[in-house]
C-alpha positions as CSV (number, residue, x, y, z in Angstrom):
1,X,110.7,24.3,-7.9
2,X,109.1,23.1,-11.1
3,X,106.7,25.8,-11.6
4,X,108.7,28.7,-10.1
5,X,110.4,29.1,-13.7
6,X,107.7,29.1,-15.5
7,X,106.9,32.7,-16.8
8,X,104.6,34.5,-15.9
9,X,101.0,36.4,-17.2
10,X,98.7,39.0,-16.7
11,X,95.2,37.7,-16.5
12,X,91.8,39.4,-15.5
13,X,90.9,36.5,-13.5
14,X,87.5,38.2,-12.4
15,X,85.9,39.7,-16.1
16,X,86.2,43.4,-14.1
17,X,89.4,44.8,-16.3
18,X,91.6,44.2,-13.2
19,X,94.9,41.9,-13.9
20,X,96.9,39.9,-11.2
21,X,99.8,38.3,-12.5
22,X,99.7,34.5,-12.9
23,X,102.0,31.5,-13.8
24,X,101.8,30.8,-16.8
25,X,100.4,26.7,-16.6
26,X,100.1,26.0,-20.7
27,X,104.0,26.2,-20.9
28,X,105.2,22.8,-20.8
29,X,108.8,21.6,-21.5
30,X,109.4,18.0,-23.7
31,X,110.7,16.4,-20.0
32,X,109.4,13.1,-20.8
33,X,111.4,13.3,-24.1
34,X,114.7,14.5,-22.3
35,X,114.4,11.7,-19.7
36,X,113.2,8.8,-22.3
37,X,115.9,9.3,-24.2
38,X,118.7,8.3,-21.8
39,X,117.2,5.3,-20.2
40,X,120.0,4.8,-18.0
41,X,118.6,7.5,-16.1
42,X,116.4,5.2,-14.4
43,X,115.5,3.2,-12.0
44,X,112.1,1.2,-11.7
45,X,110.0,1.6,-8.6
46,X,106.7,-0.4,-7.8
47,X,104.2,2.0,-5.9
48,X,102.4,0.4,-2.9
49,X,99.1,1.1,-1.5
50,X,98.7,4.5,-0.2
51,X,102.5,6.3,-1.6
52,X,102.3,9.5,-2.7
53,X,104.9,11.4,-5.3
54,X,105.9,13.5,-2.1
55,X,106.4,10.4,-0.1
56,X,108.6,8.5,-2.9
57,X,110.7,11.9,-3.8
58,X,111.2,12.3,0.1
59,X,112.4,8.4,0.5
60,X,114.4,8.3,-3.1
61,X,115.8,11.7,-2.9
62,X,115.7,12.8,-0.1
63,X,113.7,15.6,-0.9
64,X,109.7,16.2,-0.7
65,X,110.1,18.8,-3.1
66,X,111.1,17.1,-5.6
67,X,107.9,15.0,-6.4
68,X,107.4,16.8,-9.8
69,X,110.1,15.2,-11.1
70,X,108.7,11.7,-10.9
71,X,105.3,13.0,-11.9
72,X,106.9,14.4,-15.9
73,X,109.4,11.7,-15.5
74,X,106.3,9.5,-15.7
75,X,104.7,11.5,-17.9
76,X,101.4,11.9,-15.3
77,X,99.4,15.2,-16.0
78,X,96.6,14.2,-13.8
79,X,97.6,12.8,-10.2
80,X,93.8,11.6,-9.9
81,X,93.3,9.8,-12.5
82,X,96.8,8.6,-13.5
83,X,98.7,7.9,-10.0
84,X,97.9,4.7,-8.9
85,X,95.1,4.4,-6.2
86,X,95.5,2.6,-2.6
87,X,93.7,-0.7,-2.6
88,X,90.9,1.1,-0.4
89,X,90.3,3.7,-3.0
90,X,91.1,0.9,-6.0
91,X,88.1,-1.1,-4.7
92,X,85.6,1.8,-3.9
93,X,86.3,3.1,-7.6
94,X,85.6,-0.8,-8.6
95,X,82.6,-1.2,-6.7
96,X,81.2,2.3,-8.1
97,X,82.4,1.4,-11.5
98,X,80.5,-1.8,-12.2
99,X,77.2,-3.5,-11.2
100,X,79.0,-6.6,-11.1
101,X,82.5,-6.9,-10.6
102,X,82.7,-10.3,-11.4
103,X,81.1,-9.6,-14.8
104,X,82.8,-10.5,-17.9
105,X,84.9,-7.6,-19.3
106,X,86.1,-9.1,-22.4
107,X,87.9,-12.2,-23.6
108,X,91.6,-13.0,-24.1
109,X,93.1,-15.5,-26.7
110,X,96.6,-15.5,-27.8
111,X,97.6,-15.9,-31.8
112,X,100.6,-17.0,-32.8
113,X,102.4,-16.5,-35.9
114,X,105.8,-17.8,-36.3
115,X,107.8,-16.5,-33.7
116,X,105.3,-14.2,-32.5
117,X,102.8,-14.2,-29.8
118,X,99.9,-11.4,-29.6
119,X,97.1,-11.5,-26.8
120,X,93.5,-10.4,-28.3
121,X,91.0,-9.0,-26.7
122,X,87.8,-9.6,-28.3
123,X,84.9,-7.5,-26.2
124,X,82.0,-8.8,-24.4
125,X,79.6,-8.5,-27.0
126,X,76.8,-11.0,-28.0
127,X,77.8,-10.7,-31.4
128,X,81.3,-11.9,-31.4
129,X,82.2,-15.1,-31.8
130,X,84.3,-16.6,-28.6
131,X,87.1,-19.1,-29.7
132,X,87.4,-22.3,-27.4
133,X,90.9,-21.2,-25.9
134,X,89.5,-17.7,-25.1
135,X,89.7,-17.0,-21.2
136,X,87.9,-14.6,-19.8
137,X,88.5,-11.6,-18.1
138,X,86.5,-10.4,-14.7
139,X,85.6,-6.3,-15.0
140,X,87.9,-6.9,-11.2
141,X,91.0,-8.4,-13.3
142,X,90.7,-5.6,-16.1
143,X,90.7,-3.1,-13.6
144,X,93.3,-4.3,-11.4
145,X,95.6,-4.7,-14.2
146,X,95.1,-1.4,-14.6
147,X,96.6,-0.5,-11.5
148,X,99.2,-3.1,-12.1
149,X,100.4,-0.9,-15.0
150,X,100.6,2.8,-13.2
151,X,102.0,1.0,-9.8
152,X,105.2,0.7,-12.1
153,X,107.0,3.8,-12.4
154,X,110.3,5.0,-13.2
155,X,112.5,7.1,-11.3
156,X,115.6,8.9,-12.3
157,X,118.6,8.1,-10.0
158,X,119.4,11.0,-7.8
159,X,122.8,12.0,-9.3
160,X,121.2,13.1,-12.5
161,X,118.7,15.4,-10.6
162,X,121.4,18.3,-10.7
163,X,121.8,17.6,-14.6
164,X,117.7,17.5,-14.8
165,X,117.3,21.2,-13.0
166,X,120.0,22.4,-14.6
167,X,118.1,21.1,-18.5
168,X,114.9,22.2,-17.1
169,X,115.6,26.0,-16.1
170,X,117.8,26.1,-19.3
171,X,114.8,24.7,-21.4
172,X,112.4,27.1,-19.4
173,X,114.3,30.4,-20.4
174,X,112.9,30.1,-23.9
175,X,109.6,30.8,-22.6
């Protein structure tokens, strides 16, 4: 669906003067605009090991089809490096990653001003100083936060995917 109103070009894929028309891939409509602005859209979802965009838009909406929609809802360009892993490939990529897992990454402290809380992270670097209350952070636990972050994902509820279509197609004839 998404990229079948795309427009399309002529391009000589081979150097040899012969075109064959192509969809035109560097169009890109302001999705993640259209959906951020009306946050009542959504609905949160926590990915577990192994879910796919095809498998959630098949469970949520009833339709595999539809997995583009969560990808630009969540604003994910690259499924590989942005979708979050299963926790076989999670620890594989760890284990490749790092020497030692269990290595520091960096240290956190909190600072507080008035009402205000902020973590710091000061890197693992012989040259910083390390306050007291600083706890330390595993290349593991930095990683796996990580993952933490992209498992959460927002979905927009399924009665405002005819509205969504609708915006995108009407978005797309501009191209």
């Amino acid at each position: 669906m998404y990229f079948r109103k795309f427009p399309k070009v002529e391009v000589d894929v081979y150097g040899d003067g012969s075109k064959v028309l192509m969809t035109d891939i560097t169009k890109r409509v302001r999705f993640y605009d259209m959906v951020r602005k009306n946050n009542v859209l959504l609905d949160y979802y926590d990915v577990k090991s192994g879910e796919t965009p095809e498998y959630i838009a098949d469970t949520y909406y009833g339709d595999v089809n539809l997995h583009w929609v969560i990808l630009l809802t969540n604003n994910i360009t690259d499924f590989y490096s942005e979708w979050p892993m299963s926790v076989e490939k999670f620890e594989e990529y760890v284990y490749e990653k790092y020497a030692d897992v269990n290595d520091t990454h960096h240290w956190e402290f909190n600072q507080t001003s008035g009402d205000t809380t902020l973590t710091i992270e000061i890197p693992n670097d012989s040259a910083n100083t390390i306050p007291v209350d600083a706890v330390e952070v595993t290349n593991y636990e930095y990683e796996d936060r990580l993952q933490q972050q992209r498992r959460r994902i927002r979905l927009i509820k399924p009665e405002y995917i005819p509205k969504i279509k609708q915006e995108l197609q009407s978005r797309m004839r501009g191209y």
